[in-house]
DSSP file (Angstrom, degrees, kcal/mol; ACC not computed):
  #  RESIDUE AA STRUCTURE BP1 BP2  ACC     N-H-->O    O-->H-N    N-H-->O    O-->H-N    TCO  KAPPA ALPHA  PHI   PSI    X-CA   Y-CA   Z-CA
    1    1 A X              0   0    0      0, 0.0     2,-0.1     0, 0.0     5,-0.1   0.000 360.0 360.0 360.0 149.1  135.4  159.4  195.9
    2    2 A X     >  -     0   0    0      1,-0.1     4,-0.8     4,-0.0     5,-0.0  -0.381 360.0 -94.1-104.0-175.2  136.7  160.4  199.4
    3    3 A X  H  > S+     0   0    0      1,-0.3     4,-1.7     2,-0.2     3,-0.3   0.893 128.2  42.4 -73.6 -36.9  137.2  163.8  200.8
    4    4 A X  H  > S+     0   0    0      1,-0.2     4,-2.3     2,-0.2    -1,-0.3   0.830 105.7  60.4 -83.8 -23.9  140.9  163.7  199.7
    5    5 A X  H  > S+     0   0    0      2,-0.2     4,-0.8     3,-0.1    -1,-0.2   0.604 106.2  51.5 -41.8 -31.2  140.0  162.3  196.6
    6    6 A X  H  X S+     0   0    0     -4,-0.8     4,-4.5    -3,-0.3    -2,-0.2   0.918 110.6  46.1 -75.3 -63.5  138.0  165.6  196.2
    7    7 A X  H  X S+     0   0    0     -4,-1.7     4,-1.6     2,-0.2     6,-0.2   0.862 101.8  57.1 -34.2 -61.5  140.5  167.7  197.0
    8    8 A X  H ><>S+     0   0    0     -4,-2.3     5,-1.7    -5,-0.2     3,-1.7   0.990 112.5  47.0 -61.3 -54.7  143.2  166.4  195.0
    9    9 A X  H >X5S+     0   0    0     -4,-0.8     3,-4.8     1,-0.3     4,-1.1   0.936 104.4  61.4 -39.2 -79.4  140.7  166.9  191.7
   10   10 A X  H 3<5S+     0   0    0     -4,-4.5    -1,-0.3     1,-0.3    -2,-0.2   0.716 108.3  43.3 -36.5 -19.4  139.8  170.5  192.9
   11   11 A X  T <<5S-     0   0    0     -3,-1.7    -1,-0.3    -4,-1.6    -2,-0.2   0.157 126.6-104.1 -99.1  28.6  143.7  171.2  192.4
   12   12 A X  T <45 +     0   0    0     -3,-4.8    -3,-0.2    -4,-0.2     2,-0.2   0.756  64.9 153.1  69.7  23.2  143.7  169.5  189.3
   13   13 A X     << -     0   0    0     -5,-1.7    -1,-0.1    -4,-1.1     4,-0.0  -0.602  32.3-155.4 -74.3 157.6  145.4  166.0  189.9
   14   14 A X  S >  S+     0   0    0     -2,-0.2     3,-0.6     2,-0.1    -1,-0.1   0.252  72.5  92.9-124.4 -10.5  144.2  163.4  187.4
   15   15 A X  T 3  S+     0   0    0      1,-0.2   -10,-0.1    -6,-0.0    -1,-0.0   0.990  76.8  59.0 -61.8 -46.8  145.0  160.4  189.8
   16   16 A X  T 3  S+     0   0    0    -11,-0.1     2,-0.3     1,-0.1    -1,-0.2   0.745  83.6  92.6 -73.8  -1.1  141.6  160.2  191.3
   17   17 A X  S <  S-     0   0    0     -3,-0.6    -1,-0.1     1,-0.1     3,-0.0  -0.391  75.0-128.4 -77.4 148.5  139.5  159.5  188.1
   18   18 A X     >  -     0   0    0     -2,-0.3     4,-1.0     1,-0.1    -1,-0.1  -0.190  39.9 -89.7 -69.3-177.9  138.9  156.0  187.2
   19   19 A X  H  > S+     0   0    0      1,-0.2     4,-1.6     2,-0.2     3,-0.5   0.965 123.1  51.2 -47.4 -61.0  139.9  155.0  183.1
   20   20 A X  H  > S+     0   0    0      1,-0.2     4,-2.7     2,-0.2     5,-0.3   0.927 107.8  47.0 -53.4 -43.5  136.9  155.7  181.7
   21   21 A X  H  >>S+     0   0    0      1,-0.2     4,-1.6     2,-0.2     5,-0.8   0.889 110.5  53.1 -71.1 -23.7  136.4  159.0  183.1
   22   22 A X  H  X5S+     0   0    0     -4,-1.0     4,-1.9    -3,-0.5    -1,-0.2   0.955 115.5  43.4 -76.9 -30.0  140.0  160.1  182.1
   23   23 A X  H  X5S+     0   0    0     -4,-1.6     4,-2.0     3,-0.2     5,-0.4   0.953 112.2  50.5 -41.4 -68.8  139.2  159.0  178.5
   24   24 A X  H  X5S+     0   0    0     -4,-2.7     4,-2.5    -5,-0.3    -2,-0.2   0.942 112.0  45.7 -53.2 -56.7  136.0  160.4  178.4
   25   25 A X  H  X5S+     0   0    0     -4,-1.6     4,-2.0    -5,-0.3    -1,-0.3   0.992 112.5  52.6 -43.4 -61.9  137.4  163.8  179.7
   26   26 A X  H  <<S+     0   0    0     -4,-1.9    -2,-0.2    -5,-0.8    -3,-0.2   0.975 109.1  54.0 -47.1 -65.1  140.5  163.6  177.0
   27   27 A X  H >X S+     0   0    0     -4,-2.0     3,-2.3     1,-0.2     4,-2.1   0.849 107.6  45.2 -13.4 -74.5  137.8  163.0  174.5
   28   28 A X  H 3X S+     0   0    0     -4,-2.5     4,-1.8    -5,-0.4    -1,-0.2   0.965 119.7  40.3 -38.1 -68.5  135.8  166.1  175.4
   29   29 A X  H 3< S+     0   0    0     -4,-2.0     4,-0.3     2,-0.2    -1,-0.3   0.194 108.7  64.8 -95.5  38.4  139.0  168.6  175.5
   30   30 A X  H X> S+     0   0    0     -3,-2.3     4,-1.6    -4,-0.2     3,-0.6   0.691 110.6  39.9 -81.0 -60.5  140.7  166.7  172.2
   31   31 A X  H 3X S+     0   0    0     -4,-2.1     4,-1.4     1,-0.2    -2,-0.2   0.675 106.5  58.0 -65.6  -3.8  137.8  168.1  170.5
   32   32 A X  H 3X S+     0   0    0     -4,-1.8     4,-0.6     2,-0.2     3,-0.3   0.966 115.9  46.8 -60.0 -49.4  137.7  171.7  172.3
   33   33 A X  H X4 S+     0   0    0     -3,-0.6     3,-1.6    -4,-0.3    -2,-0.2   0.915 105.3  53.3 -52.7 -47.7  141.3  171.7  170.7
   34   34 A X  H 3< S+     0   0    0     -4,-1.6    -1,-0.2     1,-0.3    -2,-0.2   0.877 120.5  36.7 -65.9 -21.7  140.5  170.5  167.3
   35   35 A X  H 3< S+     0   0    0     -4,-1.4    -1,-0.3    -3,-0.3     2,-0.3   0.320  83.7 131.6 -94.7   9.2  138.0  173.3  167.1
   36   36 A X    <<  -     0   0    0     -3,-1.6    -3,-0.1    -4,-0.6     6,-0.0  -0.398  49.6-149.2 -85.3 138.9  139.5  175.8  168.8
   37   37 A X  S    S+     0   0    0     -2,-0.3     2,-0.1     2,-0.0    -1,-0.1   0.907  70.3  55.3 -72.2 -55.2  139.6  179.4  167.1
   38   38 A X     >  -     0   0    0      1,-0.1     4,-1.4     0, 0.0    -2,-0.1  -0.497  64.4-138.5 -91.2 173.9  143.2  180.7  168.7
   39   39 A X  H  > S+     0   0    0      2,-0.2     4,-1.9     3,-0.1     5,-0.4   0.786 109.0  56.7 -91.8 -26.2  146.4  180.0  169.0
   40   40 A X  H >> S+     0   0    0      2,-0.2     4,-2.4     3,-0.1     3,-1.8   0.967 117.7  43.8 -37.9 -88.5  146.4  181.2  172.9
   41   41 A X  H 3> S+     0   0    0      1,-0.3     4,-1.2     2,-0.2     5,-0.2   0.712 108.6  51.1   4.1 -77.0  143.6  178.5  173.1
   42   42 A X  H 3X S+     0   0    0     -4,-1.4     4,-2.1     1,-0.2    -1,-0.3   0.761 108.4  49.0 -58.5 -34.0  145.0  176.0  171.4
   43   43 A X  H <X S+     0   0    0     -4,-1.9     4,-2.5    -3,-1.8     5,-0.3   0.946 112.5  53.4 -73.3 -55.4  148.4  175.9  173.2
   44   44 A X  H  X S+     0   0    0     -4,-2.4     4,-0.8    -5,-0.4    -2,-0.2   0.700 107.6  48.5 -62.1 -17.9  146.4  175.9  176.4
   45   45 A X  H  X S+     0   0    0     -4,-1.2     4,-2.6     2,-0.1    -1,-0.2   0.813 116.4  48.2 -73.4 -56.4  144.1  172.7  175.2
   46   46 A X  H  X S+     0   0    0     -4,-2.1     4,-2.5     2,-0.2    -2,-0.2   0.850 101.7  51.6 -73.2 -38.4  147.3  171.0  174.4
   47   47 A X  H  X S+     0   0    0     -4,-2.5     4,-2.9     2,-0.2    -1,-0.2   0.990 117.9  47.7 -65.8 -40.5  149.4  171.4  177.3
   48   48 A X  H  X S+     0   0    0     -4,-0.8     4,-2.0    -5,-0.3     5,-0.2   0.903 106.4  56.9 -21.5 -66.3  145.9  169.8  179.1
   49   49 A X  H >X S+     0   0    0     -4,-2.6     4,-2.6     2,-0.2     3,-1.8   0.945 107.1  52.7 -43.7 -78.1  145.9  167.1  176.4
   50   50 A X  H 3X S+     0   0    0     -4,-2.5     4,-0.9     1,-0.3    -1,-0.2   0.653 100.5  58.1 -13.9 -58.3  149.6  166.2  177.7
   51   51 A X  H 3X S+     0   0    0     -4,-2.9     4,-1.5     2,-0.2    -1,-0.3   0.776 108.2  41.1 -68.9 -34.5  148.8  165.9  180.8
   52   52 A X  H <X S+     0   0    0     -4,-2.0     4,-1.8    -3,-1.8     5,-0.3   0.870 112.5  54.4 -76.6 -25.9  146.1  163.1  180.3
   53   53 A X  H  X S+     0   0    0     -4,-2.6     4,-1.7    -5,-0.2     5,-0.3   0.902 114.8  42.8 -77.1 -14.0  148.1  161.3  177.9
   54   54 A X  H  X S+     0   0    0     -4,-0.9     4,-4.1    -5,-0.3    -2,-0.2   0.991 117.2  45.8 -79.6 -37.0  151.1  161.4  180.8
   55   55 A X  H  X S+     0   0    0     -4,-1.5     4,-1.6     2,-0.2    -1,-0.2   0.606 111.8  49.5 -48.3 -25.7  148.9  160.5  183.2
   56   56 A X  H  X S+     0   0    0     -4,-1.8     4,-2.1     2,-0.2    -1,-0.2   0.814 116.8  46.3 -81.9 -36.3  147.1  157.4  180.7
   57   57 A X  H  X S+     0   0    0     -4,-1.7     4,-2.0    -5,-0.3     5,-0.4   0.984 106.1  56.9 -91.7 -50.6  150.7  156.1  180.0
   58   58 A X  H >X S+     0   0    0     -4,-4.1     4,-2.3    -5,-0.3     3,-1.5   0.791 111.8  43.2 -16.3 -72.5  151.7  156.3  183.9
   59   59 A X  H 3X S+     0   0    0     -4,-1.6     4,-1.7     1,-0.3    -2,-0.2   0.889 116.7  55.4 -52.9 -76.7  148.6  154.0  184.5
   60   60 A X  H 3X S+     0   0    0     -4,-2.1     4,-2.0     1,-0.3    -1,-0.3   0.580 109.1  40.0   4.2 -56.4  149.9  152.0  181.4
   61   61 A X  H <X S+     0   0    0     -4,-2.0     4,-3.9    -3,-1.5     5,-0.4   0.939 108.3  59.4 -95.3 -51.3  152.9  151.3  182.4
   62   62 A X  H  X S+     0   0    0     -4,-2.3     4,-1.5    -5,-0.4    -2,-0.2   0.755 106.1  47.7 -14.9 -57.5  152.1  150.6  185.8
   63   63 A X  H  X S+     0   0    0     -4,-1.7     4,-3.1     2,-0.2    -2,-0.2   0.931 107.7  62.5 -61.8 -58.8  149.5  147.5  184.8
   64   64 A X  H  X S+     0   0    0     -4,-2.0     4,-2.3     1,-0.3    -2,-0.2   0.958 105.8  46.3 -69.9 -38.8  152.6  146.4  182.4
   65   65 A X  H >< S+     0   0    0     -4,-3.9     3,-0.7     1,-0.3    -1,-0.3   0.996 112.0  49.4 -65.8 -40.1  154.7  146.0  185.8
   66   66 A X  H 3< S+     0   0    0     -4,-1.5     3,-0.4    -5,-0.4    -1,-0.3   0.897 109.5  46.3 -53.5 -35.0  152.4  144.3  187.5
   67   67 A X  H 3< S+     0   0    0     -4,-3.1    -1,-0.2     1,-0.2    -2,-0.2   0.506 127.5  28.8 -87.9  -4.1  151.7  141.9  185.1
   68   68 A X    X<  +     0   0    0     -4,-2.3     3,-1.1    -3,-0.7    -1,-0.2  -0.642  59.1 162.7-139.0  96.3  155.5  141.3  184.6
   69   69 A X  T 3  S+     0   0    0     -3,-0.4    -3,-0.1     1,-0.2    -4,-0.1   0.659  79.3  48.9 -66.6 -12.1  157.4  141.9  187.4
   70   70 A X  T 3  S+     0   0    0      2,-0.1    -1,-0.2    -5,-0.0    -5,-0.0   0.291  86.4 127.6-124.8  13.5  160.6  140.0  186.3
   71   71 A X    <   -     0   0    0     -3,-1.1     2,-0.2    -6,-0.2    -3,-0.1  -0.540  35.1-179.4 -70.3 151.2  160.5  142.1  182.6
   72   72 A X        -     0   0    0     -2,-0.0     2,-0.2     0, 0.0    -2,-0.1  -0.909  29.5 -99.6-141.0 170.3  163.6  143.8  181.6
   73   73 A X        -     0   0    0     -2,-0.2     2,-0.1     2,-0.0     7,-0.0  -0.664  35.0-122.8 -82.1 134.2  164.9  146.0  178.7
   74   74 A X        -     0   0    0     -2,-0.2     7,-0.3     1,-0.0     2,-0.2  -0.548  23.8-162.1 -90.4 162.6  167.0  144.3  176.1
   75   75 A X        -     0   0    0      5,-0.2     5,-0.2    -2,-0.1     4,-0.1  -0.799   5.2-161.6-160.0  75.6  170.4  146.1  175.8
   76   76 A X        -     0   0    0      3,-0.4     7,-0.1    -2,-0.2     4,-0.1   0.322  32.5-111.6 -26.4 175.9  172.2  145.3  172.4
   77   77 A X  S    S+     0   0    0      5,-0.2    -1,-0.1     2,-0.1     3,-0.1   0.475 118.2  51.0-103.9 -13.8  176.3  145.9  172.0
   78   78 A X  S    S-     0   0    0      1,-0.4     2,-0.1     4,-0.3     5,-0.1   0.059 132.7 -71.7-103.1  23.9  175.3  148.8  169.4
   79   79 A X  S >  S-     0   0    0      3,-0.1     3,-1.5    -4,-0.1    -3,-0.4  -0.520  82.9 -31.5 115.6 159.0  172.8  150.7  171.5
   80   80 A X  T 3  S-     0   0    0      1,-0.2    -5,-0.2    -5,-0.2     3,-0.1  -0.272 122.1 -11.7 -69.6 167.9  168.8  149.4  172.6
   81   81 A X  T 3  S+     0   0    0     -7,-0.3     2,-0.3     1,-0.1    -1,-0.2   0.470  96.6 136.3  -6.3  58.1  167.1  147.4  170.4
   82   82 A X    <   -     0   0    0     -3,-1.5    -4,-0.3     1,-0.1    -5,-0.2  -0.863  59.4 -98.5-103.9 158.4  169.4  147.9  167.5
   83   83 A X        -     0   0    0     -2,-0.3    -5,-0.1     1,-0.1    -1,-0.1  -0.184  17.3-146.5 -55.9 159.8  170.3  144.9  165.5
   84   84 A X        +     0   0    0     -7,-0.1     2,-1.2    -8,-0.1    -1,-0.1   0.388  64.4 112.8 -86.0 -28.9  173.6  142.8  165.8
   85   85 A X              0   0    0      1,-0.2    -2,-0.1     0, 0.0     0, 0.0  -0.452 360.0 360.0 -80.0 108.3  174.0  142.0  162.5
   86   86 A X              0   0    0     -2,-1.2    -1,-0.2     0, 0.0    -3,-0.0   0.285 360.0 360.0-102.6 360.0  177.0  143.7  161.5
């Protein structure tokens, strides 16, 4: 990790951990949550929790463009991926 790499963690950015660690961290504070005694707590575990799972599907989604750059959304005449047969 680089000096800015450093930084950005100490203010709580999630970019600079590889996969694994950002699992392995979500792991840890799923279960502080499941065990957690308040509801102060608990709210405060979760908004956490939130933030790696936006951060996991960023990455996610990211990989999916790279690996199909020319993908697009299907767009029915009643609304996305609803059926046609009427």
């Amino acid at each position: 990790m680089g000096i800015f790499d450093s930084i950005a963690r100490g203010l709580g950015s999630l970019r600079p951990l590889s996969y694994a660690e950002l699992e392995d961290e979500r792991e840890a504070l799923r279960q502080r949550y499941v065990s957690s005694d308040t509801i102060r707590e608990s709210s405060i575990l979760y908004d956490r929790l939130r933030r790696y799972d936006i951060e996991m599907t960023r990455r996610a989604n990211e990989v999916y463009e790279r690996d199909n750059p020319d993908a697009t959304t299907r767009h029915r005449e009643h609304g996305w991926y609803l059926p046609n047969d009427d």
